[in-house]
LOFITOR-736596 format. One record per residue (C-alpha): residue number from 1; residue in three letters; chain; x, y, z. Coordinates in Angstrom, 1 decimal. Layout:
! LOFITOR-736596
seq, type, mol, u, v, w
NUM, ALA, A, X, Y, Z
...
//
This chain:
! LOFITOR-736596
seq, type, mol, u, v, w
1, UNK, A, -22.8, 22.5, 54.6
2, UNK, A, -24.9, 19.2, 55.3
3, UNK, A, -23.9, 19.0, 51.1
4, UNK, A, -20.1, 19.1, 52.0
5, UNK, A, -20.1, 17.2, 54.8
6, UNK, A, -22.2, 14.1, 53.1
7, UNK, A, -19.2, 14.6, 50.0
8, UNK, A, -16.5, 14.0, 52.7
9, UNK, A, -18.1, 11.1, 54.4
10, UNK, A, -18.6, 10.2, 50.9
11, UNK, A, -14.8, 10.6, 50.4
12, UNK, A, -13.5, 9.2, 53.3
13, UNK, A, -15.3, 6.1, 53.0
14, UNK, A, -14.1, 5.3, 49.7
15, UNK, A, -10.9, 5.8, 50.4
16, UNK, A, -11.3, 3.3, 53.5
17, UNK, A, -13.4, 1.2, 51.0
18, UNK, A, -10.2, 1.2, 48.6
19, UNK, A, -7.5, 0.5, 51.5
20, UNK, A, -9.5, -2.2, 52.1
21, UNK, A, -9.7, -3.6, 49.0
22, UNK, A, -5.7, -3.4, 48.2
23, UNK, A, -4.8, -4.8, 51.4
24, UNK, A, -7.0, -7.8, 51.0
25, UNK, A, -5.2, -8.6, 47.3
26, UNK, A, -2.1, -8.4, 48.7
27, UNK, A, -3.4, -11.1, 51.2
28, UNK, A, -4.8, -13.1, 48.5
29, UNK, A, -1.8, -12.8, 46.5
30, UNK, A, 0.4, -14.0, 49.3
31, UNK, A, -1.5, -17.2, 49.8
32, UNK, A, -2.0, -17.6, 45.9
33, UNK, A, 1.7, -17.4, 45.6
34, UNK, A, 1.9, -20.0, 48.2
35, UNK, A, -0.2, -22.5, 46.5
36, UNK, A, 2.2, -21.9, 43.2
37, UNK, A, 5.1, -22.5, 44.4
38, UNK, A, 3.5, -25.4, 47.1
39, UNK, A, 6.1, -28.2, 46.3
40, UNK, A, 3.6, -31.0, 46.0
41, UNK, A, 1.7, -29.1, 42.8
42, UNK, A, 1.9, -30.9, 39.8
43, UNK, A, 4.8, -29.3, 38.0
44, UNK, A, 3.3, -29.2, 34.6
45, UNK, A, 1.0, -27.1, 35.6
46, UNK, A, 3.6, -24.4, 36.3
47, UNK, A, 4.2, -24.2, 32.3
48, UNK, A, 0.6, -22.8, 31.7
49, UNK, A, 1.2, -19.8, 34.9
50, UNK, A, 2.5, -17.3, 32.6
51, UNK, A, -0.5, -17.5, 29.8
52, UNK, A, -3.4, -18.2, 32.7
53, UNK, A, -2.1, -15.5, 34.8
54, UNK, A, -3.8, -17.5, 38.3
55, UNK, A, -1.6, -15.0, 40.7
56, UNK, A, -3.4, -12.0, 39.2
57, UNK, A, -6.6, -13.5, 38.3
58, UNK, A, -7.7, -15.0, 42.1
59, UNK, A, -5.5, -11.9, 43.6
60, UNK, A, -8.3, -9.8, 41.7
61, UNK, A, -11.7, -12.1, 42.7
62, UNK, A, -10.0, -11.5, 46.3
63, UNK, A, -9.8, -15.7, 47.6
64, UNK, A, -9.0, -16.1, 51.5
65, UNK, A, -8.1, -18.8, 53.0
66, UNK, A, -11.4, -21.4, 54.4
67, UNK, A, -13.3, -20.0, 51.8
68, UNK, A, -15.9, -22.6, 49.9
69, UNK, A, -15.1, -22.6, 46.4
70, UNK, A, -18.0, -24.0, 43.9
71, UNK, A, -15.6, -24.2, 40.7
72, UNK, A, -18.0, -24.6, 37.6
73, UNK, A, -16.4, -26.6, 35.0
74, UNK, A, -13.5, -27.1, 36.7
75, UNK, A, -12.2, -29.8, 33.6
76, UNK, A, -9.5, -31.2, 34.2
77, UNK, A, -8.2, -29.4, 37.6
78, UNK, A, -5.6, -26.8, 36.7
79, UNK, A, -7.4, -23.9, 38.9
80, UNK, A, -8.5, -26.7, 41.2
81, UNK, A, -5.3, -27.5, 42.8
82, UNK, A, -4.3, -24.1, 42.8
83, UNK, A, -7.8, -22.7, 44.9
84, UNK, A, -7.7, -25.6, 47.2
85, UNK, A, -4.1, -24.9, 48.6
86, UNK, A, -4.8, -21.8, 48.7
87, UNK, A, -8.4, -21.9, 50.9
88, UNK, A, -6.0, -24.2, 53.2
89, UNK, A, -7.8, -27.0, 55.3
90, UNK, A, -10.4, -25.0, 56.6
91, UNK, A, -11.3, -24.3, 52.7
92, UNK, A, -13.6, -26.7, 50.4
93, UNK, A, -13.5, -26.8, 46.8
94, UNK, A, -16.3, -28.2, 44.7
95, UNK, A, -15.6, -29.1, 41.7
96, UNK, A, -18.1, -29.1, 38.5
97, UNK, A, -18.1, -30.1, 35.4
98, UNK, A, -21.7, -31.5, 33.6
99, UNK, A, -21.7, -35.3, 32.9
100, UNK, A, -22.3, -34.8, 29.0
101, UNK, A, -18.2, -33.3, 28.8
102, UNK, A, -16.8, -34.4, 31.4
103, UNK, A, -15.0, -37.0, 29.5
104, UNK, A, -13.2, -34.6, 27.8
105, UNK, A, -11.5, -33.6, 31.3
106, UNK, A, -11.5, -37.4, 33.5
107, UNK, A, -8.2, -38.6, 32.9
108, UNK, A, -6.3, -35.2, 33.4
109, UNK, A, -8.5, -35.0, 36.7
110, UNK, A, -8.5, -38.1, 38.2
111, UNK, A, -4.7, -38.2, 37.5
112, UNK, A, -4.9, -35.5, 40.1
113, UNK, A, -7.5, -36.5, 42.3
114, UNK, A, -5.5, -39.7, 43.1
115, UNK, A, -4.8, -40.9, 46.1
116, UNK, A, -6.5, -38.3, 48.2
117, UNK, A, -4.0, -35.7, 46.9
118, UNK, A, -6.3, -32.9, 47.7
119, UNK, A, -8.3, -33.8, 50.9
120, UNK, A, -10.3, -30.8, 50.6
121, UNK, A, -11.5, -31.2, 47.2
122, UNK, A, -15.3, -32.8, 46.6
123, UNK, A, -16.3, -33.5, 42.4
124, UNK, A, -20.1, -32.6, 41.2
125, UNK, A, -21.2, -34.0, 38.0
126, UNK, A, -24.3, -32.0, 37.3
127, UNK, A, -25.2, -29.5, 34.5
128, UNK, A, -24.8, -26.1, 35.2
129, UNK, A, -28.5, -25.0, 36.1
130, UNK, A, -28.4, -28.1, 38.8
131, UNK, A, -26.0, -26.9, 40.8
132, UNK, A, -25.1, -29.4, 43.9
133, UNK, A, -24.9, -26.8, 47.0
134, UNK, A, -27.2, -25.5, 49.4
135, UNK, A, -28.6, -21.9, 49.4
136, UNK, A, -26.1, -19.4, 50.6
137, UNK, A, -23.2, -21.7, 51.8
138, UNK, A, -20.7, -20.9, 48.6
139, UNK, A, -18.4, -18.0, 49.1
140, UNK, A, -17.5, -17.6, 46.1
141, UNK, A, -18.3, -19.1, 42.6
142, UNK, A, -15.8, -19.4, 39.5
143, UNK, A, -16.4, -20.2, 36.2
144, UNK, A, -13.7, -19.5, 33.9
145, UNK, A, -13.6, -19.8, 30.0
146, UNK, A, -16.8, -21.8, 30.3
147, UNK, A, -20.0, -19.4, 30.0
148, UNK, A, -20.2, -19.8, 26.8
149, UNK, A, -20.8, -23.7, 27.1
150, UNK, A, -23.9, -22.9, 28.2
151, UNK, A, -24.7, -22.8, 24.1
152, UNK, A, -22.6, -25.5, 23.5
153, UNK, A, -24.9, -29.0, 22.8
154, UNK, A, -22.3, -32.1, 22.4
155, UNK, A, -23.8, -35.1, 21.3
156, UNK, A, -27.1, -33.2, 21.2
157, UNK, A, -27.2, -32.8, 25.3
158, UNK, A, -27.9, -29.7, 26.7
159, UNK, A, -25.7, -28.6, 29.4
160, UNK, A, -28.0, -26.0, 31.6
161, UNK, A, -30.7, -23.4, 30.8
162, UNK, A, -28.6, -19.9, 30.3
163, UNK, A, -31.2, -17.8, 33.0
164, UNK, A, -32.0, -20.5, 34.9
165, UNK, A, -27.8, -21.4, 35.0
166, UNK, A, -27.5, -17.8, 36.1
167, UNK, A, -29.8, -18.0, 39.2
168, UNK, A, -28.5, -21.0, 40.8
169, UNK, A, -25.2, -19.2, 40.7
170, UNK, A, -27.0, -16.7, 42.7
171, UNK, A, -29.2, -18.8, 44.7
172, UNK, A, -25.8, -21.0, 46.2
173, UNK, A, -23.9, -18.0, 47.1
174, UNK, A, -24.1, -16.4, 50.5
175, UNK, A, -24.6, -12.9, 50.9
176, UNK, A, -21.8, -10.9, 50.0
177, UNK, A, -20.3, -14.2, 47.8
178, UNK, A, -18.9, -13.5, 44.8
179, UNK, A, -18.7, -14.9, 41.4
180, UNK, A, -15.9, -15.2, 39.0
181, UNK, A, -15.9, -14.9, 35.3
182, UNK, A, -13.9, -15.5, 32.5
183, UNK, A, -14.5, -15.9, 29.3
184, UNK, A, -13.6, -15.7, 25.2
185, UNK, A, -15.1, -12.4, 24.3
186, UNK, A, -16.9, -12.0, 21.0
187, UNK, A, -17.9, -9.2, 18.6
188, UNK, A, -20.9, -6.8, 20.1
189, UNK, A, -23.1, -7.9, 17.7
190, UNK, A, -22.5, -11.4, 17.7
191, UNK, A, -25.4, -13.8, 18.9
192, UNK, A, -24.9, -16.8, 22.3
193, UNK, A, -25.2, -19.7, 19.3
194, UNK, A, -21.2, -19.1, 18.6
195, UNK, A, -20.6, -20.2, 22.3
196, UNK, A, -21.3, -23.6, 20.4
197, UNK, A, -19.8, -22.6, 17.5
198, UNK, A, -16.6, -20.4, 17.8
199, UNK, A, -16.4, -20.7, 21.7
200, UNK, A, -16.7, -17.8, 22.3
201, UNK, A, -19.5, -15.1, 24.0
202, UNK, A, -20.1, -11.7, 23.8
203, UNK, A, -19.3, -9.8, 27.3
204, UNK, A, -22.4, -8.2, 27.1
205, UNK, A, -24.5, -10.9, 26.8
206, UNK, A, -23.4, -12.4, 30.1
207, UNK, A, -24.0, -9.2, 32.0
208, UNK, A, -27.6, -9.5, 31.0
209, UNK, A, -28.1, -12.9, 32.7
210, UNK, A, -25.6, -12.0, 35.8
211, UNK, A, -28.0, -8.7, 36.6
212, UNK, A, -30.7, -10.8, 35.6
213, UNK, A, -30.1, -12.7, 38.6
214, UNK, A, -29.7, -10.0, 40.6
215, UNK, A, -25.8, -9.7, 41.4
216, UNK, A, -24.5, -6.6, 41.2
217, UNK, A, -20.6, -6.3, 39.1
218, UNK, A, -17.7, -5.5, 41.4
219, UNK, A, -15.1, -4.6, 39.3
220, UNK, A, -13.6, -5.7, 36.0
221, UNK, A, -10.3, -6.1, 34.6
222, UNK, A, -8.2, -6.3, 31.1
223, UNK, A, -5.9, -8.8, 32.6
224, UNK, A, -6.5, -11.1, 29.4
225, UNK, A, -7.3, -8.1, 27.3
226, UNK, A, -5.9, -8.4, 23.9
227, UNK, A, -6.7, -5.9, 21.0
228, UNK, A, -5.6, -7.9, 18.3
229, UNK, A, -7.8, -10.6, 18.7
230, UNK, A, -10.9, -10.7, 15.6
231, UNK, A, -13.4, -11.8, 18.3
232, UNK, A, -14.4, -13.9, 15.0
233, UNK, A, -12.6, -17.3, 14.6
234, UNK, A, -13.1, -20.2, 16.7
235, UNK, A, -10.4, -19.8, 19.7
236, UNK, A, -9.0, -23.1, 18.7
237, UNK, A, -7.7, -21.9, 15.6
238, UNK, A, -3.9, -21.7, 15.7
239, UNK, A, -3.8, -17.6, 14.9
240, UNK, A, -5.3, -17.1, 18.6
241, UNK, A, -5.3, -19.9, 20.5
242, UNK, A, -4.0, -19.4, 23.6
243, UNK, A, -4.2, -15.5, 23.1
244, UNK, A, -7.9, -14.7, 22.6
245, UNK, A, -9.3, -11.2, 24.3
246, UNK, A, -11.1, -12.1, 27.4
247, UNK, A, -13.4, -10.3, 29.5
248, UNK, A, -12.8, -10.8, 33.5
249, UNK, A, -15.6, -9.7, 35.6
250, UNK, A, -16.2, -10.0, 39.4
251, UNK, A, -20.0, -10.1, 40.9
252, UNK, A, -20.7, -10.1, 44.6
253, UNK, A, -24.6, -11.4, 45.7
//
């Protein structure tokens, strides 16, 4: 009996657990669809909505409104805009992107930076293992298509330690944050040097360092799954660019 009654409990509480979890994506998608369809957005952006999938992607890491957002590499904003109307003005969004490529993103971002067009935005130039928050004040963390960076070396700079990257990602979230990833997958067997390479990294290998840290995986999704993607030419490469499998994976602190 004790057996059958700790399976029901058991039951019942994931059921709660899961009524719980749908009715907080459908908030998340309401305000997400608010901040798409937010008349000031820059409307170029809205071209890119269909491939980036941002509805279904922040619907799934579960963002609420006056939430603090620490956006690693944010580049040159598209996500940005979108997290800080939806986290409202009780909401922060840090963004990050290390000093060594940041070039590559400044004029896209400070076109949309200007003139105090999102109040509740604050920019970090820092690599990624020197992240500019203090311990447990981020709710959640995102850092999509950029792990693999962390094996990227322009002009010879290092952008940020991979394990050491990993725990200041865990250090700066409160507990019970969560951190968002998204990234180029690669073959099984592949080794981190084609993050420099073929920009790309192998889910697994990012699972190592995210338990290494200590977070624990939420859930995953194969929202920008695709099965006809080698995993082995550089995603820039006009056969797959723009179409590349990706993994999608959710950690909570």
């Amino acid at each position: 009996m004790k057996i059958l009654k700790r399976l029901f409990l058991t039951g019942a509480g994931l059921s709660f657990l899961l009524a719980g979890a749908v009715a907080q994506a459908a908030s998340s998608a309401e305000i997400v669809h608010n901040a798409l369809n937010d008349s000031a957005r820059m409307s170029e952006d809205a071209a890119d909505d269909a491939r980036r999938m941002p509805l279904e992607v922040l619907a799934f890491a579960g963002i609420e409104e006056g939430m603090t957002i620490l956006e690693m590499e944010a580049g040159g904003g598209y996500y940005t805009e979108i997290m800080s109307r939806a986290v409202g003005s009780n909401g922060r969004v840090i963004r990050q992107n290390p000093p060594a490529i940041n070039s590559f993103f400044s004029e896209e971002a400070d076109a949309r930076l200007a003139n105090n067009r999102l109040t509740n935005v604050d920019s970090s130039l820092v690599n990624f293992d020197d992240l500019e928050a203090e311990d447990n004040s981020i709710d959640m963390v995102t850092w999509i298509l950029g792990p693999h960076e962390l094996w990227f070396s322009p002009g010879g700079e290092n952008l940020g330690d991979p394990e050491d990257t990993f725990i200041e990602i865990a250090r700066v979230l409160k507990p019970g944050g969560v951190f968002l990833t998204i990234d180029h997958n690669a073959a099984s067997d592949s080794d981190t040097d084609i993050g420099g390479s073929l920009h790309r990294i192998y889910e697994g290998h990012i699972v190592d360092l995210a338990e290494g840290a200590g977070l624990t995986l939420l859930r995953s999704s194969n929202l920008h799954s695709n099965e006809n993607d080698p995993l082995d030419i550089g995603v820039f490469d006009p056969a797959i660019q723009g179409r590349t499998d990706k993994f999608v994976l959710l950690y909570q602190k």
